[in-house]
C-alpha positions as CSV (number, residue, x, y, z in Angstrom):
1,X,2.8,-13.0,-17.6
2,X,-0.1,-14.7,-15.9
3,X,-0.3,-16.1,-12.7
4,X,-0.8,-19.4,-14.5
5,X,2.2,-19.6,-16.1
6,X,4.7,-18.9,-12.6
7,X,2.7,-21.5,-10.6
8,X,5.1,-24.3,-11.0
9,X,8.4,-22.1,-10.2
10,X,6.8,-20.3,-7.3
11,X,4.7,-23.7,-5.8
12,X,8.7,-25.0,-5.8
13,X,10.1,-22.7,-4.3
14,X,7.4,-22.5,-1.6
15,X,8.0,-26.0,-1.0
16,X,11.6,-25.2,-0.9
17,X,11.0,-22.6,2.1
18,X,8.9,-25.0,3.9
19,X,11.8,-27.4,4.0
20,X,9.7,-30.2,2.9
21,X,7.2,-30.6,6.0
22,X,3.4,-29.6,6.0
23,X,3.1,-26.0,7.4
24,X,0.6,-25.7,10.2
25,X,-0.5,-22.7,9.4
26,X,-0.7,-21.6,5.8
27,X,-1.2,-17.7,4.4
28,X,-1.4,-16.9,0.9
29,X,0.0,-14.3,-1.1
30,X,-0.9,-12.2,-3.9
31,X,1.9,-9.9,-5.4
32,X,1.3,-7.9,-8.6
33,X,5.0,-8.6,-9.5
34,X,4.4,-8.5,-13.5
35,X,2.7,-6.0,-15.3
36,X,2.3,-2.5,-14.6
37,X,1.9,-2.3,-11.3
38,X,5.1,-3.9,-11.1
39,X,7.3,-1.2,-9.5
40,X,4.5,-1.9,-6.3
41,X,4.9,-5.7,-6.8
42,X,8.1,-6.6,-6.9
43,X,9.2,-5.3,-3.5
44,X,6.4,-7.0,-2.2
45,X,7.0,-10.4,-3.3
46,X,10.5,-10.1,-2.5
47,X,9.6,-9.5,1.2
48,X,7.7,-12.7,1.6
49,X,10.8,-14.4,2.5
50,X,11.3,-12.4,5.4
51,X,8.1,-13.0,7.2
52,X,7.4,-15.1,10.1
53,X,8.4,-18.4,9.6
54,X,7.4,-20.1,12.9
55,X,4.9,-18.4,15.4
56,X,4.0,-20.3,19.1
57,X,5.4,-23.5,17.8
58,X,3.6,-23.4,14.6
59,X,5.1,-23.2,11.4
60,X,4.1,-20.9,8.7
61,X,3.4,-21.8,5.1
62,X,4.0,-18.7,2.3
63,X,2.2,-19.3,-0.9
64,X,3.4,-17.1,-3.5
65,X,1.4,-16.2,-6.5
66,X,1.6,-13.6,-9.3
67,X,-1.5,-11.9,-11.1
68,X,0.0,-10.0,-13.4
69,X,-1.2,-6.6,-12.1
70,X,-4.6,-7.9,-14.0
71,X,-7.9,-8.0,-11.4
72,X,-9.1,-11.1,-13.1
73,X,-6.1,-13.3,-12.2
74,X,-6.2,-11.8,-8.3
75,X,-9.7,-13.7,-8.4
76,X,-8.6,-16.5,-9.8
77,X,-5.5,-16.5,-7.6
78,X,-7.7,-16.0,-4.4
79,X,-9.9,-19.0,-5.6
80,X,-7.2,-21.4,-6.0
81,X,-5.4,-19.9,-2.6
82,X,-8.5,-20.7,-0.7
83,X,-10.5,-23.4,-2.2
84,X,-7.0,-25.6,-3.3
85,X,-4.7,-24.5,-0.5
86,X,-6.8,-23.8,2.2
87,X,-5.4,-21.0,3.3
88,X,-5.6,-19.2,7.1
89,X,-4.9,-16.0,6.0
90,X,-4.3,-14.2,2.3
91,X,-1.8,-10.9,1.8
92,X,-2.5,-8.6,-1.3
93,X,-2.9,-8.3,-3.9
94,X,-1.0,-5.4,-4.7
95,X,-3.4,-3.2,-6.7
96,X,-6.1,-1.3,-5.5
97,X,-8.6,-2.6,-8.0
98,X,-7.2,-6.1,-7.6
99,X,-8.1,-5.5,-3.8
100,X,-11.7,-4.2,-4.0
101,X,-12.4,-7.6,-6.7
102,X,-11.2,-10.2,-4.1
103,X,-12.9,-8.9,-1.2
104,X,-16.2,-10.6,-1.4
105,X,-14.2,-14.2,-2.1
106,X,-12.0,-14.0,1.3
107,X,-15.0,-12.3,3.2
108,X,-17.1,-15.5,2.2
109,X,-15.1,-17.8,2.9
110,X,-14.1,-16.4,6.4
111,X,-10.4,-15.2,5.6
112,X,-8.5,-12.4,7.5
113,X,-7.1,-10.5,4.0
114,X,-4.2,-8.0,5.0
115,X,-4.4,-5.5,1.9
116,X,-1.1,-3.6,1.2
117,X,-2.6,-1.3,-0.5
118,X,-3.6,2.4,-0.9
119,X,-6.8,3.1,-1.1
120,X,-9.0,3.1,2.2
121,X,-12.3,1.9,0.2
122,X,-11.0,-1.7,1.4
123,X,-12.0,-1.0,4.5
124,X,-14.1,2.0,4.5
125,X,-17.3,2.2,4.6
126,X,-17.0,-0.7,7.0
127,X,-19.4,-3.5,6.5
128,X,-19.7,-7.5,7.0
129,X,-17.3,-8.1,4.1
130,X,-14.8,-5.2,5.0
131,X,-14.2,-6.7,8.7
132,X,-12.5,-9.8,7.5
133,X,-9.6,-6.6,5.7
134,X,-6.9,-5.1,7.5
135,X,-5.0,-2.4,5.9
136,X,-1.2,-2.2,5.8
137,X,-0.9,1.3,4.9
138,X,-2.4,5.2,5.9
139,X,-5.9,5.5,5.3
140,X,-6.3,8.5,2.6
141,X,-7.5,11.0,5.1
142,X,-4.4,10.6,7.1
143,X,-2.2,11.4,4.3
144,X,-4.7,14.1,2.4
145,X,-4.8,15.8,5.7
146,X,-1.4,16.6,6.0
147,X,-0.9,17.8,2.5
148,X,-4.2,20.2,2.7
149,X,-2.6,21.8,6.1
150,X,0.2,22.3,4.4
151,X,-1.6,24.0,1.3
152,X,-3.4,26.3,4.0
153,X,-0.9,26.9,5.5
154,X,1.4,28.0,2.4
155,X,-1.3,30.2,1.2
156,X,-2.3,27.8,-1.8
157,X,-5.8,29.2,-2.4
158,X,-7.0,27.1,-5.7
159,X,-6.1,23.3,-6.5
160,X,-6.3,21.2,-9.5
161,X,-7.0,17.4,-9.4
162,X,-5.2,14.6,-11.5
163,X,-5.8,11.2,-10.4
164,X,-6.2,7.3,-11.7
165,X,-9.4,6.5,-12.8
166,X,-9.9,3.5,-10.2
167,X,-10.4,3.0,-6.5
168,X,-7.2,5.0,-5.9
169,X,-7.8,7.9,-7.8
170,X,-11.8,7.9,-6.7
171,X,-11.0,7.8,-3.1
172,X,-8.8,10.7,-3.4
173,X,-10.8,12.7,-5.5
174,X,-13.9,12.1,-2.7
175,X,-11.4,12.3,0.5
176,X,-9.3,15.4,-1.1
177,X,-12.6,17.3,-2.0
178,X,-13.7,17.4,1.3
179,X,-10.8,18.5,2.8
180,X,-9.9,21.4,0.7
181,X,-13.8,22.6,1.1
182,X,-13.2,22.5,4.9
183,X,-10.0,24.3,4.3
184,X,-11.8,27.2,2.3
185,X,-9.2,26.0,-0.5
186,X,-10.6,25.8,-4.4
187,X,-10.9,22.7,-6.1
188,X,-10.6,24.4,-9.8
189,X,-10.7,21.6,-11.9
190,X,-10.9,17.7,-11.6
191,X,-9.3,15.3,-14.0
192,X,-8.6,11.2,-14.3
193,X,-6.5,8.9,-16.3
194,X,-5.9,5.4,-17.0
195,X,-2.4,3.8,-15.3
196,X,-1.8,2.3,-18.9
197,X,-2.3,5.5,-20.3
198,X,1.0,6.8,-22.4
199,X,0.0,10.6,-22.7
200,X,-2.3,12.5,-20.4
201,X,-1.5,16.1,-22.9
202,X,-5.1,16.7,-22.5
203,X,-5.8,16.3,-18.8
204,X,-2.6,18.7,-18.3
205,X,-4.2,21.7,-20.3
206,X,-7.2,21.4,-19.1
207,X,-5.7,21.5,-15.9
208,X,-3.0,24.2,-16.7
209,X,-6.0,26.0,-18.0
210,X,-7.9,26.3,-14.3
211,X,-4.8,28.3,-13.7
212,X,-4.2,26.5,-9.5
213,X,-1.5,27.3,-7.2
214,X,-1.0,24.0,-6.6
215,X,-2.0,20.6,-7.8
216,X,-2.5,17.0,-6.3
217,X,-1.8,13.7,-8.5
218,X,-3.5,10.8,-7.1
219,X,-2.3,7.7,-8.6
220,X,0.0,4.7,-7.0
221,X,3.3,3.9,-8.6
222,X,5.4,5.2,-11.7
223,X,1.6,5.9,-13.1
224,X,2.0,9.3,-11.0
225,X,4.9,10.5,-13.1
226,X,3.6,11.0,-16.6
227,X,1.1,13.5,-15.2
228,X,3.5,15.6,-13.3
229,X,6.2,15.5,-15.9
230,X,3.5,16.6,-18.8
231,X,2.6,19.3,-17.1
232,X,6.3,20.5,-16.4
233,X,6.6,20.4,-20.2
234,X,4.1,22.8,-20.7
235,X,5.6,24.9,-18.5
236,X,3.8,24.8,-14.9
237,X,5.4,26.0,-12.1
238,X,3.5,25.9,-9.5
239,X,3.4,23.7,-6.9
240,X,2.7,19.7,-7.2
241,X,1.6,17.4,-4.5
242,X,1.5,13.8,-4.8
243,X,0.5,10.7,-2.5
244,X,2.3,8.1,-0.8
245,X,1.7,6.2,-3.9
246,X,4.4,7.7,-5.7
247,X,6.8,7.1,-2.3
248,X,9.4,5.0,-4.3
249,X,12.8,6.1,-5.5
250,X,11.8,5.1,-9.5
251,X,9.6,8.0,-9.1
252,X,12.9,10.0,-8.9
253,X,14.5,8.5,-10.9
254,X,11.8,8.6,-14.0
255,X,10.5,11.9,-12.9
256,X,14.1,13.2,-12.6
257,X,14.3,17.3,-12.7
258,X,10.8,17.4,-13.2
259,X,9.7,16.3,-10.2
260,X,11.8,18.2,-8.1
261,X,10.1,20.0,-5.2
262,X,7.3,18.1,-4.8
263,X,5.4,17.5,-1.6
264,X,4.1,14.2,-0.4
265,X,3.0,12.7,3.2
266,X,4.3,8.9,3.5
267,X,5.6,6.6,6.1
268,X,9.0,7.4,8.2
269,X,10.6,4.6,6.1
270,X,11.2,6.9,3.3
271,X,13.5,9.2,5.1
272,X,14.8,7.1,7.7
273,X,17.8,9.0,8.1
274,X,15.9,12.5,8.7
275,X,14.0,10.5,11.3
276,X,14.9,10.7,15.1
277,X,15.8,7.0,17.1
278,X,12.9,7.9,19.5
279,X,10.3,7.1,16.3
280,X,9.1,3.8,17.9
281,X,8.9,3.0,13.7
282,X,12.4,3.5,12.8
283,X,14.1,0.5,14.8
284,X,11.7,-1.6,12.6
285,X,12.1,-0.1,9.6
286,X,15.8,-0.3,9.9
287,X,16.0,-3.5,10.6
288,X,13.2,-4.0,7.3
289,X,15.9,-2.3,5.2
290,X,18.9,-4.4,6.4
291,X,17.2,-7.5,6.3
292,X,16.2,-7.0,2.6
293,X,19.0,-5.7,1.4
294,X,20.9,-8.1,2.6
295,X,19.0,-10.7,0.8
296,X,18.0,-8.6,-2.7
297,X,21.0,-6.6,-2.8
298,X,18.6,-3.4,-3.4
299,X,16.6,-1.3,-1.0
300,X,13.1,-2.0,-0.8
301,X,10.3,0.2,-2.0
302,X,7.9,1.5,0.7
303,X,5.5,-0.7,-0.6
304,X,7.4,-3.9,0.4
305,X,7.2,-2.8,3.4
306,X,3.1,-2.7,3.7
307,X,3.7,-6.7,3.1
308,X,6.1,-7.0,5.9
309,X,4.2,-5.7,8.6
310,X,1.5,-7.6,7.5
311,X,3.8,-10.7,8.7
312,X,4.3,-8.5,12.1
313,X,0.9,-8.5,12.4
314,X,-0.1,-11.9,11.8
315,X,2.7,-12.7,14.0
316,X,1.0,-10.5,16.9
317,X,-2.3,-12.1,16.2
318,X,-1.1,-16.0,16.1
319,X,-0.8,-16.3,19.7
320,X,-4.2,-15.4,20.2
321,X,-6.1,-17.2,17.6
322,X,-4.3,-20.8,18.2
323,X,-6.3,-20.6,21.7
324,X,-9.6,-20.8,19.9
325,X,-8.8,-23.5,17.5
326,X,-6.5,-25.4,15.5
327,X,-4.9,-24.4,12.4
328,X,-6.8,-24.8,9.2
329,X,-10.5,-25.0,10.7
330,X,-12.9,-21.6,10.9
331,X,-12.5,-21.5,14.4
332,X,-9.1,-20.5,13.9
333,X,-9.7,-18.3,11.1
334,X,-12.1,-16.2,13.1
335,X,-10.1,-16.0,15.9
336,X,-7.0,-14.7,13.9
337,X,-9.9,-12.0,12.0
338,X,-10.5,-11.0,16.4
339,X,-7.2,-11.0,17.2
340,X,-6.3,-8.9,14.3
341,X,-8.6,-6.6,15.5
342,X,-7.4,-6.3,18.6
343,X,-4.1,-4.7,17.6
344,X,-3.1,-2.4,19.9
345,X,0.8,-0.1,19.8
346,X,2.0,-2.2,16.9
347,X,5.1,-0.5,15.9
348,X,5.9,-1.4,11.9
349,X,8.0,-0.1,9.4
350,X,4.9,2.2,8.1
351,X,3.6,3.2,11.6
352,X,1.6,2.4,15.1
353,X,-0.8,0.2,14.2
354,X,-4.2,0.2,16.9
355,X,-6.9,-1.2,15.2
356,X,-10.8,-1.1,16.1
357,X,-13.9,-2.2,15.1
358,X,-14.6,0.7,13.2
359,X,-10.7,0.7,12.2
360,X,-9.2,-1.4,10.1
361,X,-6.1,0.4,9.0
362,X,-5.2,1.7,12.9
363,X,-2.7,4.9,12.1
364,X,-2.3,7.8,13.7
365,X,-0.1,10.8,12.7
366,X,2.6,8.9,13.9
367,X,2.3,7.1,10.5
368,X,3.1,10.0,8.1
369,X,5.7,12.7,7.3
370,X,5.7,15.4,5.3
371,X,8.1,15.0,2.5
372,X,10.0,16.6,-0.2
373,X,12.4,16.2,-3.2
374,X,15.3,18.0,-2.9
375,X,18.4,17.0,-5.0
376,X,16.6,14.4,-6.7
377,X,16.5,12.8,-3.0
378,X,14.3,12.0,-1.2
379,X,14.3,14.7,2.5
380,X,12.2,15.7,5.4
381,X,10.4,18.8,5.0
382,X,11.4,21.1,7.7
C-alpha cells in the first residue's frame, strides 16, 4: 500500500484528534506501517496517539502518513509534510534507508527530524544536515560495545558477520569491526543480505564455513530471523548475537526454538520486569506499556517506543522554543532544533537522553542491557 492511497483515512482521523480547531503547532509523522518493515512500523504509528497533545498552552497537531516501508514514498511523504502542511517538526520514518533519503529535505527546509531508527549514520558523522536529527534510539557503538565485552569476556575468539545490506547492516559491519580488532577478537568472515530476501542458504555456509565461535546478525526487524534460523538448520551451535533490531517479541515468536539463547543489548523496556524501580527509565516505560495497551489491546514493540519519547522530547523542548518565536515561522523551528539540543537527564522509555552538539542520540550505558532468550522469553542476562 502506498502512502497515497491511506491519505484520506489518516488526514481524517488527524482531523478527528485535533477536534476540529487549527493546531498551533504541527509535527509530522512518517511510520513505515505497510510493507516489510512493518513489524517496526506498526507500533510506531500506533503510539502517535499518545503523544503530547497540548504543550505551554499550545496545541499539537499529529500528521500521520504511511510510506510503505518504500524510501521513495518517505520523500514524497516528507515533501508534502513540509511544503503542504508546514510542519514544525517531522518523526520517522521508520527505516533506516528511509531515514538517510529524507535527511537532506528536512535539513533544507530547517526541520528538527526525530529519527526512530537504528542506525547512527543519521547523525554520525555530524555535519550541517545531521544537526537538524535527533536520534530516538542507542547509537551502534553503545549497543556493539556491550555485546563485544561480553564476547571477550566469554572467551569467543573468532566472529562471523551477517548483516542487511543498507545503512543498518553497513554501520554495524564498520562499528562491530572496529570493536572486535580492539578486542583482539577475529572477524572470520563478512556477509550481507537483502531484508526482502527469502533464503540467505549461501551466506550461512559461507559463514558456517569460517568455522566462528560466535556470530553477530545485524539487521532490524523479523529480517534478522531468517539468517539465524538458516544457520540453525545447518546445524550451528555456536553462539549467535543479534542487535536491538531484532528486540521485538515476533522475533520469538518466528524464530521460535531456534533462536533460543541468543544474546542482544537493547533498552530496559524489553525486560521491564528484570529491571529494578530505581532505573530512572522504568517508571516511563511502564507507564508507555500501560498506556498503549490500554488503547491497542497489545504490548508495544520496543520500537514504538523510539516514537514516544520523541513526543517526551519535543515536549521538553516546546517550552523553550515558543520564547524565540511563534509557531509555524523559522524562528520557532530553530529554536525547537536548540532546544532539542539542549536535552539534558531526559528519562524515556529507551534511556537518559543528554544530548550535545557533537551528540545527537545522547545515551549512556544507562540505555542498554544485556539480554537473553530463555524459554522463548525474553530475560536479563545475569
Amino acid at each position: 500500500m502506498s502512502f497515497q492511497r491511506v491519505l484520506p483515512a489518516l488526514f481524517l482521523a488527524t482531523a478527528f484528534c485535533a477536534g476540529g480547531a487549527q493546531a498551533q503547532i504541527k509535527v509530522g509523522v512518517i511510520s513505515s506501517s505497510s510493507g516489510p518493515v512493518a513489524l517496526v512500523g506498526i507500533p510506531q504509528k500506533n503510539t502517535v496517539a499518545l503523544l503530547p497533545r497540548e504543550v505551554a498552552g499550545q496545541r499539537i497537531d499529529y500528521v500521520s502518513l504511511d510510506d510503505a516501508s518504500d524510501p521513495t514514498a518517505s520523500v514524497s511523504a516528507v515533501k508534502k509534510l513540509i511544503n503542504e502542511e508546514k510542519i514544525d517538526a517531522l518523526i520517522g520514518p521508520s527505516g533506516s534507508p528511509n531515514a538517510m533519503g529524507v535527511i537532506q529535505f528536512a535539513a533544507a527546509a530547517g526541520i528538527p527530524m526525530l529519527a526512530p531508527v537504528g542506525t547512527a549514520a543519521v547523525v554520525l558523522p555530524m555535519n550541517a544536515q545531521k544537526k537538524w536529527v535527533f536520534k530516538t534510539t542507542q547509537n551502534d557503538d553503545l549497543i556493539a560495545s556491550a555485546l563485544v565485552d561480553h564476547m571477550k569476556a566469554t572467551g569467543i575468539r573468532t566472529v562471523g558477520f551477517i548483516g542487511a545490506a543498507d545503512p543498518y547492516g553497513e554501520n554495524w559491519a564498520k562499528v562491530t569491526g572496529e570493536l572486535l580488532q580492539a578486542a583482539g577478537i577475529k572477524l572470520v568472515s563478512s556477509e550481507s543480505f537483502q531484508r526482502r530476501d527469502t533464503s540467505v542458504t549461501a551466506q550461512a555456509l559461507k559463514t558456517q564455513a569460517a568455522r566462528p565461535d560466535a556470530v553477530l546478525i545485524a539487521s532490524p526487524g523479523s529480517s534478522a530471523v531468517l539468517p539465524q534460523t538458516t544457520l540453525f538448520d545447518q546445524g550451528y551451535r555456536g553462539k549467535v548475537y543479534q542487535t536491538h533490531g531484532a528486540a521485538l517479541d515476533e522475533f520469538l515468536k518466528l524464530g521460535g526454538r531456534k533462536v533460543e539463547g541468543t544474546i542482544l543489548a537493547a533498552s530496559s523496556m524489553l525486560v521491564l520486569d528484570d529491571i529494578p524501580a530505581s532505573n530512572p527509565t522504568k517508571a516511563v516505560a511502564t507507564r508507555y506499556v500501560a498506556d498503549y495497551e490500554k488503547l491497542h489491546g497489545s504490548k508495544p514493540a520496543t520500537f514504538g517506543a523510539n516514537v514516544y519519547d520523541a513526543g517526551l522530547l519535543l515536549q521538553a523542548a516546546i517550552p523553550a522554543a515558543l520564547k524565540q518565536g511563534a509557531p509555524g515561522t523559522a524562528a520557532f523551528r530553530a529554536a525547537l532544533r536548540d532546544a532539542l539540543e539542549q536535552t539534558r537527564e531526559l528519562a524515556g522509555t529507551q534511556g537518559v537522553y543528554n544530548m550535545t552538539p557533537a551528540d545527537h542520540s545522547g545515551f549512556d550505558r544507562r540505555g542498554r542491557e544485556l539480554i537473553t532468550v530463555k524459554n522463548g522469553r525474553w530475560a536479563a542476562l545475569k
